[in-house]
C-alpha positions as CSV (number, residue, x, y, z in Angstrom):
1,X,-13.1,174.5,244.3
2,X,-11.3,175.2,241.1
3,X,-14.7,175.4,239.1
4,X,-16.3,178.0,241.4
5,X,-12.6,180.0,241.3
6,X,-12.8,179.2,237.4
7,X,-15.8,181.7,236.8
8,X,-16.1,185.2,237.0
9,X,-18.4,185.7,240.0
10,X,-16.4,182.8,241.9
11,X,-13.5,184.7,241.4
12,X,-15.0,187.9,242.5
13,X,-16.6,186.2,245.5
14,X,-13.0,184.3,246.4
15,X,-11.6,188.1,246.2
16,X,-14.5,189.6,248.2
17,X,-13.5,186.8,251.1
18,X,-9.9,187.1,250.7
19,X,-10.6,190.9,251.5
20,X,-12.0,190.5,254.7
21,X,-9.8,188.4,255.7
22,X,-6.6,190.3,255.2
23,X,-8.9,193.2,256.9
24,X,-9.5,191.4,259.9
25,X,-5.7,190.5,260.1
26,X,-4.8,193.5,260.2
27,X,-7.3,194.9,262.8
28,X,-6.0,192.1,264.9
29,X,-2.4,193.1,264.5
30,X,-3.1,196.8,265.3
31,X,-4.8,195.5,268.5
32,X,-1.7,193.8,269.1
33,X,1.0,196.5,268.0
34,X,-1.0,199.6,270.0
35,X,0.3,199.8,273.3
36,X,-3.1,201.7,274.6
37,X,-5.3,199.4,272.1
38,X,-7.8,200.2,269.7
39,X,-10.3,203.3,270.8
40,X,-14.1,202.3,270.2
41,X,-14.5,205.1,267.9
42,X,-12.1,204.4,265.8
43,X,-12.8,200.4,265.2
44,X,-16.4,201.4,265.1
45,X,-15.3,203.6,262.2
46,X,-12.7,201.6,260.0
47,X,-15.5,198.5,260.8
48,X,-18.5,200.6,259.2
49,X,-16.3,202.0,256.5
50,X,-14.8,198.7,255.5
51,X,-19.1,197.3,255.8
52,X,-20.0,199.4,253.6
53,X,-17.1,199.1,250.8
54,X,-17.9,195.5,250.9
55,X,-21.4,196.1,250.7
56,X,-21.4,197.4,247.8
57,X,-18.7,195.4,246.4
58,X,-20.9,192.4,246.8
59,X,-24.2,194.5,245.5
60,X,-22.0,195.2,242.8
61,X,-21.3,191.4,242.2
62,X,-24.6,190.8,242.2
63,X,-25.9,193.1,239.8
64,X,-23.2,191.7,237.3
65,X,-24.5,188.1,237.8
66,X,-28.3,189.9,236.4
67,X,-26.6,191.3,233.8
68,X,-25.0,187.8,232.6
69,X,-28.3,185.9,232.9
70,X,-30.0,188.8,231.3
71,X,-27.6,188.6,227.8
72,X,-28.1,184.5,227.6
């Protein structure tokens, strides 16, 4: 574990999963703490937002990893 976290992209990917975790956390405790719930519309939107920000977050990984192997 401590060689994956001791690269860059390890790092980035431990961040990237530490992310959605803390996301999903707190989507569970605003279920919770809403007394009516959460609407459809509105999970469906933070859910597709937050994809989308970790889409490219992880695109963006990616391309970083070309650019390393590209400068060896």
């Amino acid at each position: 574990m401590r060689d994956v976290l001791e690269s860059d992209t390890g790092f980035y990917y431990a961040i990237g999963l530490f992310t959605i975790a803390v996301f999903l956390g707190a989507i569970a405790v605003l279920a919770l703490a809403t007394p009516g719930g959460v609407g459809v519309v509105e999970l469906g939107g933070l859910v597709v937002g937050f994809f989308l920000f970790m889409l490219v977050y992880f695109v963006s990984i990616s391309v970083y990893r070309l650019e390393d192997r590209a400068d060896r």
